[in-house]
GUKE-364024 format. One record per residue (C-alpha): residue in one letter; chain; x, y, z. Coordinates in nm, 4 decimals. Example, Ala and Ser with C-alpha at 12.3 -4.5 7.8 and 13.67 -1.06 7.14 Angstrom:
GUKE-364024
<rec "a", "A", <1.2300, -0.4500, 0.7800>> <rec "s", "A", <1.3670, -0.1060, 0.7140>> 
end
This chain:
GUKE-364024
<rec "x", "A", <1.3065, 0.8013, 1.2660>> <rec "x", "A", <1.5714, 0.7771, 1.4516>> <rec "x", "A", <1.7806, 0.5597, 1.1964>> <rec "x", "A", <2.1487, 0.6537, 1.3779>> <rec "x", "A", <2.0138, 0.5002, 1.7096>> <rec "x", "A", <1.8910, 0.1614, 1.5780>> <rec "x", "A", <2.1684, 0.1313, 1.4342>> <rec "x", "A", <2.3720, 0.1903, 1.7045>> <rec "x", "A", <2.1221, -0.0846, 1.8961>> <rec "x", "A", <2.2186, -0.3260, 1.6452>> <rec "x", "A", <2.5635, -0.2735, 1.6666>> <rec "x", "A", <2.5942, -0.2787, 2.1033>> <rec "x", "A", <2.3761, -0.6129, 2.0519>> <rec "x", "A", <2.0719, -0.4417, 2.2581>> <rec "x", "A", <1.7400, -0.5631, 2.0399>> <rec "x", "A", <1.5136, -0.4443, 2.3157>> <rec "x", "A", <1.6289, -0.0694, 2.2884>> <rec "x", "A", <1.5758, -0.0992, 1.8890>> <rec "x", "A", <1.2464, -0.1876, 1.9246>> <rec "x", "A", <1.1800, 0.0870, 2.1726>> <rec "x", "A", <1.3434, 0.3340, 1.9060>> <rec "x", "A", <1.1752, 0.2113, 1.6608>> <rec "x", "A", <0.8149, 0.2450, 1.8232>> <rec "x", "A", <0.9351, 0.6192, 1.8766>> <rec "x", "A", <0.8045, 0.6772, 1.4935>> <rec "x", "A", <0.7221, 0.3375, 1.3297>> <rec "x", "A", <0.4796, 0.1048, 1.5503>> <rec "x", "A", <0.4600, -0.1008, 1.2164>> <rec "x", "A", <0.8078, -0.2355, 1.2494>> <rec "x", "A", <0.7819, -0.5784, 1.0964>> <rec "x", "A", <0.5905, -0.4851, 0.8434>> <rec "x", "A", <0.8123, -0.1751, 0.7595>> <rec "x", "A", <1.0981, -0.4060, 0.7768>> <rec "x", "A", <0.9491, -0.5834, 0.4458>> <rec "x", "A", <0.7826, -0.3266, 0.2412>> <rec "x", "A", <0.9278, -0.0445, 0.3234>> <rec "x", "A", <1.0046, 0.1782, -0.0129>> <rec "x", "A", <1.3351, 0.2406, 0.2066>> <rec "x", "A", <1.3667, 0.6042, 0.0534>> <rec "x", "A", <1.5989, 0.6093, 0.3420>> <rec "x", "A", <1.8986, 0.4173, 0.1825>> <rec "x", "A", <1.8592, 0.6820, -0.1264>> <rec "x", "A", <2.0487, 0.9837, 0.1091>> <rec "x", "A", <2.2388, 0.7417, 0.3455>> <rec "x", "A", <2.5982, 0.8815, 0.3291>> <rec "x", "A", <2.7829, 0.5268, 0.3177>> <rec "x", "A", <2.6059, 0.4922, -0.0152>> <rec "x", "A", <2.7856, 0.7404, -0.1789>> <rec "x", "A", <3.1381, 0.5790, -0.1441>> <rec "x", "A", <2.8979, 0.2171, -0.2514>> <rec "x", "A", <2.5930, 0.0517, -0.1259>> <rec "x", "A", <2.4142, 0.2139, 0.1374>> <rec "x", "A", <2.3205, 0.0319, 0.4207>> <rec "x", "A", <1.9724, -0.1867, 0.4296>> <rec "x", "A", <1.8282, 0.0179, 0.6501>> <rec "x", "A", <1.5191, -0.2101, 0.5811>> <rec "x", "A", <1.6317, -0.5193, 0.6932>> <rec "x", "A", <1.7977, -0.3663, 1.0020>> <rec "x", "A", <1.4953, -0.2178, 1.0999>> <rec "x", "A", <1.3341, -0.6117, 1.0413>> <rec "x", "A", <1.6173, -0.7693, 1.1993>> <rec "x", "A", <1.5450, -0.5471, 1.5031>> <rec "x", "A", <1.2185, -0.6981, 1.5394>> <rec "x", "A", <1.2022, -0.9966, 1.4010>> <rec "x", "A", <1.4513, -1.0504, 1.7373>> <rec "x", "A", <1.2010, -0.9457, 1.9842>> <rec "x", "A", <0.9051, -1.2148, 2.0192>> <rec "x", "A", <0.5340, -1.0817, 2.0300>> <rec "x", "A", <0.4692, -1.1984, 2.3759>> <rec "x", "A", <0.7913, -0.9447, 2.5256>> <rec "x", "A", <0.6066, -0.6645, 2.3007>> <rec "x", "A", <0.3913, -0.5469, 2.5757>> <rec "x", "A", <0.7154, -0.5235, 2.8697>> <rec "x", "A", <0.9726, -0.4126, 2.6306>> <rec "x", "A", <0.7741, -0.1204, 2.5141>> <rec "x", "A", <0.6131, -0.0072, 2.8338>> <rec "x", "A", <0.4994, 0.3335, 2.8343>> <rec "x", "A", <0.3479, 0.5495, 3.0186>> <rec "x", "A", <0.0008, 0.5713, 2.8659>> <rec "x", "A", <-0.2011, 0.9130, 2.9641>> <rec "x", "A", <-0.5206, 0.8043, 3.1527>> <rec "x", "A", <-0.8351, 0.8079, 2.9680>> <rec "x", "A", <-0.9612, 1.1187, 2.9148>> <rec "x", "A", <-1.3380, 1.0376, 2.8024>> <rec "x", "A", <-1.2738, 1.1208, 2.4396>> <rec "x", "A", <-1.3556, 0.8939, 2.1100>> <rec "x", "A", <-1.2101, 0.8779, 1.8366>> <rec "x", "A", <-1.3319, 0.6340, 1.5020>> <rec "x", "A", <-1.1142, 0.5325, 1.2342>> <rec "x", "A", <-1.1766, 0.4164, 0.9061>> <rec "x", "A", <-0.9617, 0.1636, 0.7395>> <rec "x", "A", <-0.6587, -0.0778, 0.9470>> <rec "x", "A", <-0.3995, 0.0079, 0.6536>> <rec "x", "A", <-0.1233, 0.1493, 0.8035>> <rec "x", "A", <-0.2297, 0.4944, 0.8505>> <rec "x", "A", <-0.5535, 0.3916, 1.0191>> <rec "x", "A", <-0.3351, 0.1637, 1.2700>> <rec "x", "A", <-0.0704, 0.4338, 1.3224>> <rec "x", "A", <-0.2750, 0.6738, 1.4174>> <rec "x", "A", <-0.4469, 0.4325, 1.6023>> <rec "x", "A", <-0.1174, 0.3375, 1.8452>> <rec "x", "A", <-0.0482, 0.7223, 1.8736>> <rec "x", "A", <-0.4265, 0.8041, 1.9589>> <rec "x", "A", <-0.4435, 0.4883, 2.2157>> <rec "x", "A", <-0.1315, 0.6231, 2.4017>> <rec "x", "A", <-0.2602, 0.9912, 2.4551>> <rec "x", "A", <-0.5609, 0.8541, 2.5804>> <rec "x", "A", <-0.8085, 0.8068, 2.3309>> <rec "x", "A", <-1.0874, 0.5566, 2.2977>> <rec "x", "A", <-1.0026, 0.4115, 1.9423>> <rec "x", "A", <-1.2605, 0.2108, 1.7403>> <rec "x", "A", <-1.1696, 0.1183, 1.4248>> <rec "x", "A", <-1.3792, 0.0430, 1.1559>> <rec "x", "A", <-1.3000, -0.1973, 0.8593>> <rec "x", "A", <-1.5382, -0.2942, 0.5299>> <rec "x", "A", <-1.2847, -0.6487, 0.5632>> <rec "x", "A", <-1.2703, -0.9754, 0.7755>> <rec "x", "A", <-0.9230, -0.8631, 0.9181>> <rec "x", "A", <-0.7087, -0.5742, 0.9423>> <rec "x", "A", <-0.4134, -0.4633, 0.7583>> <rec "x", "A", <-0.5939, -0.3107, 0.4447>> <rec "x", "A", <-0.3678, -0.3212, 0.1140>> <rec "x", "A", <-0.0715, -0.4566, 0.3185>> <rec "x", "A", <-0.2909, -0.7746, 0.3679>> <rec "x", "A", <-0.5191, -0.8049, 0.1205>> <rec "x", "A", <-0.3057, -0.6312, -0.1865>> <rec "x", "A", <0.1016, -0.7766, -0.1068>> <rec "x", "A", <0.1649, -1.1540, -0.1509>> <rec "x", "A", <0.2482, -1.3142, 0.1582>> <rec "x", "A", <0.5646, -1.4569, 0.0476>> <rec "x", "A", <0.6357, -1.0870, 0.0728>> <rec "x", "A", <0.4843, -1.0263, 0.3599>> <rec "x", "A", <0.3854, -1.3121, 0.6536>> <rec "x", "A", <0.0353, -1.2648, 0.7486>> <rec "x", "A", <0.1707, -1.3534, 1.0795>> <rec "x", "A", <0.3956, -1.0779, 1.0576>> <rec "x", "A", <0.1527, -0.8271, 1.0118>> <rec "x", "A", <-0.0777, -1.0045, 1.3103>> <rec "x", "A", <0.2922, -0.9355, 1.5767>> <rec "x", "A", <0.2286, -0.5613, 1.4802>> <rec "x", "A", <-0.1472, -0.5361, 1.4515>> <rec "x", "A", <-0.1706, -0.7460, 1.8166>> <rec "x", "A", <0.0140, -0.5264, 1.9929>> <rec "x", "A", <-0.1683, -0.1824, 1.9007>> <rec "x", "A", <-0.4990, -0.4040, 1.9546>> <rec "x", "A", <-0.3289, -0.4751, 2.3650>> <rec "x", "A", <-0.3402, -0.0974, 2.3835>> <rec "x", "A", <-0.7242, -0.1031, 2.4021>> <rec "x", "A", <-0.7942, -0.0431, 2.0675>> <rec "x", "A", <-1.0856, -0.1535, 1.9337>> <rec "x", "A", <-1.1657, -0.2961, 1.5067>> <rec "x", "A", <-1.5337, -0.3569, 1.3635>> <rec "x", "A", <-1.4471, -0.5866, 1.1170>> <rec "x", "A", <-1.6541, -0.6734, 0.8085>> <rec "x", "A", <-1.8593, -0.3002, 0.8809>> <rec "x", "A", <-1.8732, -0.0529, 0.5374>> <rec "x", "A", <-1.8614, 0.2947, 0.6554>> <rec "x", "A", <-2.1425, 0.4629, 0.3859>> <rec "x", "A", <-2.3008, 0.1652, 0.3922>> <rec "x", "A", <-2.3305, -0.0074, 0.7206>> <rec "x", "A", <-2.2701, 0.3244, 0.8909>> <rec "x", "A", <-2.2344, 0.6621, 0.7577>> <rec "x", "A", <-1.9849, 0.8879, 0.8093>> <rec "x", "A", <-2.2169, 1.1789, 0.9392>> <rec "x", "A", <-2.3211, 0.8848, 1.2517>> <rec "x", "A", <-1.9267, 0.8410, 1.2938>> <rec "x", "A", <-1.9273, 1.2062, 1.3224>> <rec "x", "A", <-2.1552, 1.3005, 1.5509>> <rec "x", "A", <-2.0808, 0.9669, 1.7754>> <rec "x", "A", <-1.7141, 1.0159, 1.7758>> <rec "x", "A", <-1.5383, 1.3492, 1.8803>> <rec "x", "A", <-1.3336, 1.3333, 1.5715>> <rec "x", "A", <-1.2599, 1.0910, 1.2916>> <rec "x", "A", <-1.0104, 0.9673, 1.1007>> <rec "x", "A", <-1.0127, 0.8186, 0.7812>> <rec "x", "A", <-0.7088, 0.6409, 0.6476>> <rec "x", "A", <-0.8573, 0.4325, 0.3552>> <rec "x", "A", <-0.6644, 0.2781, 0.0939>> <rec "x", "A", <-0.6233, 0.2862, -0.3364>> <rec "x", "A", <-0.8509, -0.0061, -0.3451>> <rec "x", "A", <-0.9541, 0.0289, -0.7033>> <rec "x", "A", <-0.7599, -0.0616, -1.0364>> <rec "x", "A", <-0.6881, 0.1931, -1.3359>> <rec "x", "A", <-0.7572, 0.0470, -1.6821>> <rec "x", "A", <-0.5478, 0.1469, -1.9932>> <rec "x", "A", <-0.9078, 0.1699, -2.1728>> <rec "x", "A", <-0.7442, 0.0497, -2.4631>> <rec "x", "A", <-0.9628, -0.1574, -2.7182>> <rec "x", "A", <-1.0572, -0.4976, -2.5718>> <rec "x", "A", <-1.0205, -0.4051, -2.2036>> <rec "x", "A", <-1.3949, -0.5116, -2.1551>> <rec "x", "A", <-1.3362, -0.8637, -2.2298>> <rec "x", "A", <-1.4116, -1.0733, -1.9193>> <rec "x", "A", <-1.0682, -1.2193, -1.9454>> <rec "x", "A", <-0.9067, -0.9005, -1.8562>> <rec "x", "A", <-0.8468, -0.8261, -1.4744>> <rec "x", "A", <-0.7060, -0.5595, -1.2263>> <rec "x", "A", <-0.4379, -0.6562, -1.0387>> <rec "x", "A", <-0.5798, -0.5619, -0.7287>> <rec "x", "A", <-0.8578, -0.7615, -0.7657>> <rec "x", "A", <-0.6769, -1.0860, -0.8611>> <rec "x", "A", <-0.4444, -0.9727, -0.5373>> <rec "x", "A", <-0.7305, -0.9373, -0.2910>> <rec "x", "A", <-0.8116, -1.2366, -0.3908>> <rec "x", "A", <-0.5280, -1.4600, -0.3804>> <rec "x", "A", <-0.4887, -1.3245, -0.0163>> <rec "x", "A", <-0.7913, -1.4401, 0.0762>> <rec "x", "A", <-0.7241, -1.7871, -0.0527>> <rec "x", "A", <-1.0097, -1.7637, -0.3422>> <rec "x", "A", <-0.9215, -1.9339, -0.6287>> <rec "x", "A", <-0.9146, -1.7669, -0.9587>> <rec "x", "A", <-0.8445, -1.8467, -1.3614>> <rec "x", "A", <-0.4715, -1.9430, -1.4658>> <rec "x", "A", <-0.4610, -1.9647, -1.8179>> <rec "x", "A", <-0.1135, -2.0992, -1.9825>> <rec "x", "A", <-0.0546, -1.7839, -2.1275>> <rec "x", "A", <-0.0546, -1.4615, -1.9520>> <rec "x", "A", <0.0370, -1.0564, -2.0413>> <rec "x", "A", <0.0540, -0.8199, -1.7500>> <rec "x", "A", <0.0800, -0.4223, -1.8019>> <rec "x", "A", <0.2471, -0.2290, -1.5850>> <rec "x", "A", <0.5849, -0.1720, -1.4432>> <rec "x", "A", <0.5935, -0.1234, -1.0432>> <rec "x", "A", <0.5964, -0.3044, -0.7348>> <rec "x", "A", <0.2212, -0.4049, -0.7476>> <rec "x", "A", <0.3067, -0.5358, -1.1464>> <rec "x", "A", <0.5859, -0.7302, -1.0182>> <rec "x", "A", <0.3445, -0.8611, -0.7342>> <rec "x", "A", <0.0737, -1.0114, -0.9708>> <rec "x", "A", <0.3642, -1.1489, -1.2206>> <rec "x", "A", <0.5640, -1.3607, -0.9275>> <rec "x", "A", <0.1884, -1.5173, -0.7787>> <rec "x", "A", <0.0399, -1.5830, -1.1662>> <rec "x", "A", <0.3821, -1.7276, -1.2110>> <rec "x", "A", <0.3737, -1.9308, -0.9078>> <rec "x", "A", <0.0028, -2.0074, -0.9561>> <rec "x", "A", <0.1196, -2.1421, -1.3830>> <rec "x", "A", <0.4013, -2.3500, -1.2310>> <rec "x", "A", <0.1998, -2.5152, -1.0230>> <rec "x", "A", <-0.0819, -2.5909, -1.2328>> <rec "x", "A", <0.1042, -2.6526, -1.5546>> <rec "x", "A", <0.4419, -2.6947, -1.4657>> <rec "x", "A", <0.5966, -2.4197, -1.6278>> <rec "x", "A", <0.5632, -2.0323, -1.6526>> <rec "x", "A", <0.4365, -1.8095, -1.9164>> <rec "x", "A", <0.3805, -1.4639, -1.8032>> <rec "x", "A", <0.4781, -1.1703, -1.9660>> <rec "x", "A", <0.4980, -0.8359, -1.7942>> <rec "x", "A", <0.5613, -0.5600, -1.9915>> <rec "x", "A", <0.5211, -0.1258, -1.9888>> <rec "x", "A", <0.6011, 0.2062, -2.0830>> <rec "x", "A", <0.9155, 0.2689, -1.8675>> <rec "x", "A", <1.2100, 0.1007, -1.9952>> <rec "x", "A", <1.4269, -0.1011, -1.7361>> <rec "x", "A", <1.5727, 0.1619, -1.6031>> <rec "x", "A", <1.3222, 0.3714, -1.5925>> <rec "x", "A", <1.0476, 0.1408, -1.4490>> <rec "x", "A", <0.9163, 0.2144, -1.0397>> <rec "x", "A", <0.9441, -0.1403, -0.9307>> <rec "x", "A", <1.2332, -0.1826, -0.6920>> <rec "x", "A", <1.5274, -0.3379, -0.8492>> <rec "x", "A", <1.5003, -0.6700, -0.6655>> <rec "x", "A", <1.1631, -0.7289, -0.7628>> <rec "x", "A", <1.2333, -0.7640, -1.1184>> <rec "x", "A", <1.5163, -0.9596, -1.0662>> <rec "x", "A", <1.3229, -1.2097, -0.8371>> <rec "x", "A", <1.0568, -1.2072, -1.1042>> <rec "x", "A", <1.2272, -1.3532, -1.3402>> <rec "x", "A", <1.3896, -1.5789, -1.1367>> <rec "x", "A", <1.0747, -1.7200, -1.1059>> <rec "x", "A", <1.0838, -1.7287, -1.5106>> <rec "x", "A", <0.8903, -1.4506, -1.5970>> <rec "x", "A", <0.9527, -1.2344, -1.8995>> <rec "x", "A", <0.9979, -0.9056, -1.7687>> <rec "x", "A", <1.0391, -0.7086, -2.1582>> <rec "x", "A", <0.9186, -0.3597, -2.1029>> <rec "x", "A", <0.9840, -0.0449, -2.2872>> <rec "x", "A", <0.6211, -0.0889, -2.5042>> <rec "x", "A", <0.3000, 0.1048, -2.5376>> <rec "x", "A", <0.0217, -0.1561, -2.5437>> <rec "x", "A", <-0.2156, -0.0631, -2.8310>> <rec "x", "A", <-0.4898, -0.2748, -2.8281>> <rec "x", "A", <-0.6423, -0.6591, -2.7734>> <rec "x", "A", <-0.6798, -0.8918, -3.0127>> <rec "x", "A", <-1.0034, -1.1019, -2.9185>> <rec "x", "A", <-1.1050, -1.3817, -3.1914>> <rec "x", "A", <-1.4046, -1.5667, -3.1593>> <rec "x", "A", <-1.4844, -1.3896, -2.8277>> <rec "x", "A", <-1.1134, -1.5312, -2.7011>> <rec "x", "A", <-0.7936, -1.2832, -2.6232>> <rec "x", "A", <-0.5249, -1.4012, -2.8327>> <rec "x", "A", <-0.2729, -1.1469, -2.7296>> <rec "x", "A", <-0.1373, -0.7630, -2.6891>> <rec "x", "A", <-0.0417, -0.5202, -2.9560>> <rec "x", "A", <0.2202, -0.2963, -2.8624>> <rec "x", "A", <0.4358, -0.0082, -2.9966>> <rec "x", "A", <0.7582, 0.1211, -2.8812>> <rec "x", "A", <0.7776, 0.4024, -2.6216>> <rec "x", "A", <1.0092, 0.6376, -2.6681>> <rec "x", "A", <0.9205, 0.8901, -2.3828>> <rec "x", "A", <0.6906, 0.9330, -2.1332>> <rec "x", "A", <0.6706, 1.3232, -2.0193>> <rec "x", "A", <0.6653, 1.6059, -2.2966>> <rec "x", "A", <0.9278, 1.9329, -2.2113>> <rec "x", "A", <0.6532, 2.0479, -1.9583>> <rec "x", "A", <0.7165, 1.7507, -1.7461>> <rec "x", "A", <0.3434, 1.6135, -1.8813>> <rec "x", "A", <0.2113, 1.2764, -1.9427>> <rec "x", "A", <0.2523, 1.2136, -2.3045>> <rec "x", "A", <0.3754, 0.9180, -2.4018>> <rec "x", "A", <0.5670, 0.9400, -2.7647>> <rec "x", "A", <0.5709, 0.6365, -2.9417>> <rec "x", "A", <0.7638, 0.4544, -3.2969>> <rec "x", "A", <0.4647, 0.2870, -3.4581>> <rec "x", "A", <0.6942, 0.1639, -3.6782>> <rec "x", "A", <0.8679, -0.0703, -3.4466>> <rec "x", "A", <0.5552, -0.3129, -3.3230>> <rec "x", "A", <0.5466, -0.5974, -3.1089>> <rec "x", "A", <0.2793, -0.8750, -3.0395>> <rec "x", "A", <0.2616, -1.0665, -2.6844>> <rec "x", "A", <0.0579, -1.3844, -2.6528>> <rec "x", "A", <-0.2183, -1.4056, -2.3734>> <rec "x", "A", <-0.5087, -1.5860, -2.3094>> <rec "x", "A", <-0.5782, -1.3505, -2.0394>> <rec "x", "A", <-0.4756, -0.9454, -1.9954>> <rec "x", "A", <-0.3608, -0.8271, -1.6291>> <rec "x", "A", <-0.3656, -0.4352, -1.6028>> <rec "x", "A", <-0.1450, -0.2773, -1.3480>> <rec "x", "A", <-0.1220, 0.0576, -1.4329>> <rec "x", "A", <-0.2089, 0.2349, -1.1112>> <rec "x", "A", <-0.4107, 0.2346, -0.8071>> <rec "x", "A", <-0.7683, 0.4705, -0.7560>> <rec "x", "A", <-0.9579, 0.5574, -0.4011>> <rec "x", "A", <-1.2669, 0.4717, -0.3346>> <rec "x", "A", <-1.4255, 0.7660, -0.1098>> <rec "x", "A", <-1.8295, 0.6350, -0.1614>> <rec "x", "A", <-1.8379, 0.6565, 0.1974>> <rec "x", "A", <-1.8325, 1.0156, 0.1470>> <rec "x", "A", <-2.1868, 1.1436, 0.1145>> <rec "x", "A", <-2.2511, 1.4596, -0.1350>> <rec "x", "A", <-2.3425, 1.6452, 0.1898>> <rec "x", "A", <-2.0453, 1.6690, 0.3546>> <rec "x", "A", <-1.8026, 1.6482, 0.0109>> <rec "x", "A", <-1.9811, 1.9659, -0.0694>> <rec "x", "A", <-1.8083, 2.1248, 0.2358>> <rec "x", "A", <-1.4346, 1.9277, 0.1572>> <rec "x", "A", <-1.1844, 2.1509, -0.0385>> <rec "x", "A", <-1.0126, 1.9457, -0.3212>> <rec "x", "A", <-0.6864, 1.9797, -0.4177>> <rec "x", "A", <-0.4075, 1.9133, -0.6660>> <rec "x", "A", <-0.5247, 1.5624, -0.8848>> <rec "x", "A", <-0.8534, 1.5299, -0.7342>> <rec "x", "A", <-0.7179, 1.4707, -0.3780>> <rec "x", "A", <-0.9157, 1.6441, -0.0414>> <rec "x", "A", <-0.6990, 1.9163, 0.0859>> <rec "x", "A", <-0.5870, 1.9152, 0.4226>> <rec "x", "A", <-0.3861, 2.1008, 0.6306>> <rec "x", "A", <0.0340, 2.0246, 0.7871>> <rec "x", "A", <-0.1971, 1.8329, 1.0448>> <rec "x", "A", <-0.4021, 1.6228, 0.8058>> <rec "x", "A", <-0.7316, 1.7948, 0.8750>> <rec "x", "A", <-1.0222, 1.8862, 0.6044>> <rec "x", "A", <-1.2036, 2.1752, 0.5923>> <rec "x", "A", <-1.4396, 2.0254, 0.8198>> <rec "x", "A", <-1.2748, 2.0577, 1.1279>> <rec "x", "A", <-1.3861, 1.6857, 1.2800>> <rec "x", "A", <-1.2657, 1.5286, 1.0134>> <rec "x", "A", <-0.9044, 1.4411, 0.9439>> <rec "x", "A", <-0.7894, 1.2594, 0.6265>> <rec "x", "A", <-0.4554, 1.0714, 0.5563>> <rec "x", "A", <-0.3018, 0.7750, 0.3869>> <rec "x", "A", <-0.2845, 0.6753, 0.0118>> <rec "x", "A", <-0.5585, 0.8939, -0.0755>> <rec "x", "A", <-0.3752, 1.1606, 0.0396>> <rec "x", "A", <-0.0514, 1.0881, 0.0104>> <rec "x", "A", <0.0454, 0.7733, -0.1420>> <rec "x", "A", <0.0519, 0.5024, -0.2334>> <rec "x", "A", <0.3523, 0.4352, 0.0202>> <rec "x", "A", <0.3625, 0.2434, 0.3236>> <rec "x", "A", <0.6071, 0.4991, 0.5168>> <rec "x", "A", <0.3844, 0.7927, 0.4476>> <rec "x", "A", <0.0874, 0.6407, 0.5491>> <rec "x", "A", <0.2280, 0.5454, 0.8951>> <rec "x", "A", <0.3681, 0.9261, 0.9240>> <rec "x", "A", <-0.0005, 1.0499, 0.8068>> <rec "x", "A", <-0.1633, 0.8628, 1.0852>> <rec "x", "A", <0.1476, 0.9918, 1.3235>> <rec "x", "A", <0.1063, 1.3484, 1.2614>> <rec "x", "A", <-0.3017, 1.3388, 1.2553>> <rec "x", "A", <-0.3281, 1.1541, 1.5711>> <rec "x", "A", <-0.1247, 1.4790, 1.6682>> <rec "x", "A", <-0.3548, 1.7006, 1.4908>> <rec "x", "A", <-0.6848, 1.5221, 1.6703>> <rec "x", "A", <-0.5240, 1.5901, 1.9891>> <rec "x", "A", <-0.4200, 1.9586, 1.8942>> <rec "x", "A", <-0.8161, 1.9636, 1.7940>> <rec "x", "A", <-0.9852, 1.8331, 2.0625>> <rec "x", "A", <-0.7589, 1.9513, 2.3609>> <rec "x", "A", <-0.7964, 2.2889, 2.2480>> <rec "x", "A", <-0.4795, 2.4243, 2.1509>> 
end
């Protein structure tokens, strides 16, 4: 990604030439520069002697610099002339607008299509935007739009088109969707109406929906996503009732849990109880209302085979206090747009996933497939996904 260069960018005070690095590999920048897992800073060398560097917020600082409207003349490229060949892509996430960018620049006609009122996919509609601008995400979005590609917003492929029509419209298609759907625990009392994804309750938050706020609130799960829903219920509490009573709580203890370390610190700084290390057992519901979570002790999560099997001390219980339940256990995909007749001809692989090739592309040879559902859920590999397909497509349909 060419982290060494940008870097270097930074450091001779030349913003312009870190942008135009940075559009080498990433043209999600600012949203990169707020999300990003930053796997990077893991391996960077400086980090063995103490902190690595934030790679992350370099990478933002680079183009949070560099206004939208100098976008278009700082990264002027030389596009390849249209070469009469269409390409549709389903979802805007950000491995539908990478490959997108790529695709435009080699000369594709890109249409996008998206089941939502705008584009972004989870990064709008499933991150709070006190983590991430909406208007930040418009300064990337805009500029791979000025490249001539095209979105059909509020259009469900399956639905509102199939993806057989895409495919024998298009010359090849591309579909990046997102983990749109919640996991459930399934433990007893997760049908009670009171108890909610977090995805759902995130969607709609983002789009400004209002939705129920009891005083007293349990979420399950430990990552990023967990974190998300505990900081907006505990901003939505404080400003409804003046104080904050949200518990979020899981398997992993502290320093095993996959939300990134600043999360949890910010979410109780926003006076959330962040107490995890517990199994939740089941729901007590009285009179048809949740009073609260039962949980046990986790002692392990993976058996000596490196499988899921949580271990638990019964002995050592623990009861949390809710009047509503907030699982956040794990993200699912939603491929209904994927009619019986062509999944019968789509190999699946490890966990349920479609297998495709170094190149992203099924077993049917039109169809490429990348993204959370194939590789996630992380931001960085879906933009690398859409990268390498929009490589693949051209591979495809050139020939080679």
């Amino acid at each position: 990604m060419g982290i060494p260069q940008y870097i270097a960018a930074i450091r001779n005070d030349d913003l312009e030439e870190g942008l135009r690095i940075l559009y080498d590999t990433n043209p999600l920048p600012e949203i990169c520069g707020r999300i990003c897992t930053h796997k990077c800073e893991t391996v960077c060398t400086i980090g063995h002697k103490g902190d690595p560097l934030s790679i992350r917020w370099l990478k933002r600082y680079i183009a949070d610099q560099n206004p939208s409207e100098k976008y278009k003349k700082i990264l002027e490229t030389e596009i390849l002339k249209k070469n009469g060949k269409k390409v549709a892509i389903i979802g805007s996430g950000p491995a539908g607008l990478s490959a997108a960018h790529y695709l435009a620049n080699l000369g594709y006609e890109v249409e996008i299509f998206e089941k939502l009122e705008k584009a972004g996919g989870m990064m709008r509609y499933g991150i709070p935007e006190y983590r991430l601008p909406y208007d930040q995400i418009d300064k990337d979005i805009n500029y791979i739009l000025s490249l001539g590609v095209k979105i059909h917003y509020n259009v469900t492929v399956g639905k509102d088109i199939t993806l057989k029509k895409l495919g024998e419209d298009f010359d090849a298609v591309f579909a990046g969707t997102g983990l749109h759907l919640g996991r459930s625990t399934r433990i007893e009392g997760t049908d009670h109406e009171n108890v909610y994804q977090s995805i759902e309750l995130l969607r709609k938050i983002t789009q400004g929906e209002e939705i129920y706020v009891p005083e007293k609130i349990v979420v399950i799960g430990g990552g990023n996503v967990a974190m998300d829903i505990t900081r907006s219920l505990a901003r939505l509490q404080n400003q409804k009732y003046g104080k904050v009573q949200v518990i979020a709580t899981s398997l992993e203890t502290e320093e095993k849990m996959p939300a990134d370390r600043e999360e949890v610190i910010e979410a109780r700084e926003e006076k959330a109880i962040v107490n995890p290390g517990w199994s939740p057992q089941r729901i007590e519901i009285v009179d048809g209302k949740i009073k609260g979570l039962h949980v046990v002790q986790c002692l392990s999560l993976f058996d000596e085979t490196g499988n899921f099997n949580p271990q638990c001390n019964m002995e050592n219980k623990n009861f949390f206090e809710a009047d509503m339940i907030v699982e956040s256990i794990g993200q699912g995909m939603d491929v209904s747009y994927i009619s019986e007749d062509i999944k019968e001809h789509l190999e699946l692989g490890p966990r349920g996933r479609f297998r495709v090739n170094d190149y992203f592309q099924t077993s049917l040879p039109w169809l490429f497939m990348g993204g959370d559902t194939i590789q996630g859920p992380d931001v960085i590999h879906g933009i690398a996904n859409g990268h390498k397909a929009a490589l693949g497509i051209d591979k495809f349909l050139v020939g080679e």
